[in-house]
C-alpha positions in Angstrom: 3.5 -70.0 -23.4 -0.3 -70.8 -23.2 -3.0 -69.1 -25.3 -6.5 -68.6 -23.9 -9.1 -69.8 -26.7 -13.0 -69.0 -25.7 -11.8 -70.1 -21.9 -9.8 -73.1 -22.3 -6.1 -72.8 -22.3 -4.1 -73.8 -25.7 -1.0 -75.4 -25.6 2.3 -74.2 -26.9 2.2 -76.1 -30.4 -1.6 -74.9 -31.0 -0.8 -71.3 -30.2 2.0 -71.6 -32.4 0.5 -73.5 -35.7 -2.7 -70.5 -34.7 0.0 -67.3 -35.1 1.3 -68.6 -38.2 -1.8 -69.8 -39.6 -3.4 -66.1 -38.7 -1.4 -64.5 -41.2 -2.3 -66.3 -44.4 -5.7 -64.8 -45.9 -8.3 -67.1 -46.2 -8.8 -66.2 -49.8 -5.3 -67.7 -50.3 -6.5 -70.9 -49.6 -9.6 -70.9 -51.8 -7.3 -69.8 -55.0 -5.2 -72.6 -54.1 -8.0 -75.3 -54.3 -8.4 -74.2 -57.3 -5.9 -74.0 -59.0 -5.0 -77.6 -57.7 -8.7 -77.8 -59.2 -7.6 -76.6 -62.9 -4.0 -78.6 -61.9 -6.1 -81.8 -61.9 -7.9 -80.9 -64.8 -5.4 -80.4 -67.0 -3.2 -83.5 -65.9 -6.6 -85.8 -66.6 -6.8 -84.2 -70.4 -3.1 -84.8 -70.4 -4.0 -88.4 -69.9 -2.3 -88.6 -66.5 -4.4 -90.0 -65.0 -2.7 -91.1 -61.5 -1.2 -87.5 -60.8 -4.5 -86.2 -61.8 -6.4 -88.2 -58.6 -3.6 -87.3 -56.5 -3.8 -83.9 -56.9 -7.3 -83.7 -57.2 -7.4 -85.0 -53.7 -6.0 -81.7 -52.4 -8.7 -78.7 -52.7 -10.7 -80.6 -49.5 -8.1 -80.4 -47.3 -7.2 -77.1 -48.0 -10.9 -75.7 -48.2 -10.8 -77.0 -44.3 -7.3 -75.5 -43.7 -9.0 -72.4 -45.3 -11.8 -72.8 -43.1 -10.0 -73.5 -39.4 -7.7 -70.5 -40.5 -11.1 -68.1 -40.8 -12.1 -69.4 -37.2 -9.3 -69.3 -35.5 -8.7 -65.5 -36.6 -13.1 -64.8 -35.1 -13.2 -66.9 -32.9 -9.5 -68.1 -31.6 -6.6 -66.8 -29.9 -6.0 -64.0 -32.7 -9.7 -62.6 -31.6 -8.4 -61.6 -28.2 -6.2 -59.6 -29.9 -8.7 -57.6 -32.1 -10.5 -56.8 -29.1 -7.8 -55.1 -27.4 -7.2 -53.3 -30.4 
């Protein structure tokens, strides 16, 4: 199964992460950078210093996840969709 993204043709794994990744909000990710956020927080006060980096490292990645997801449903494979609809 190939997708059709703004002309060029998607392969099988993209269209696949893309339907799965259209049905998460993109709010969801933002609450889940921070919370990892206030997660990192709280394990520096806690004086934990290692867990604290580690999990501070996540909001970045997931503010990007956040961000792919919100183009991928305007501008992706899933916008095909909404304009048939």
């Amino acid at each position: 199964m190939e997708t059709r993204v703004s002309g060029q043709r998607e392969d099988r794994v993209t269209g696949a992460i893309e339907s799965q990744t259209s049905k998460v909000p993109s709010s969801a990710f933002l609450g889940i950078a921070i919370g990892c956020m206030a997660t990192s927080l709280v394990l520096k006060i806690l004086g934990k210093d290692d867990w604290a980096l580690f999990v501070g490292q996540w909001p970045a990645p997931l503010l990007i996840m956040g961000n792919y997801n919100k183009m991928v449903k305007q501008h992706g494979s899933d916008s095909q969709s909404h304009l048939a609809a």
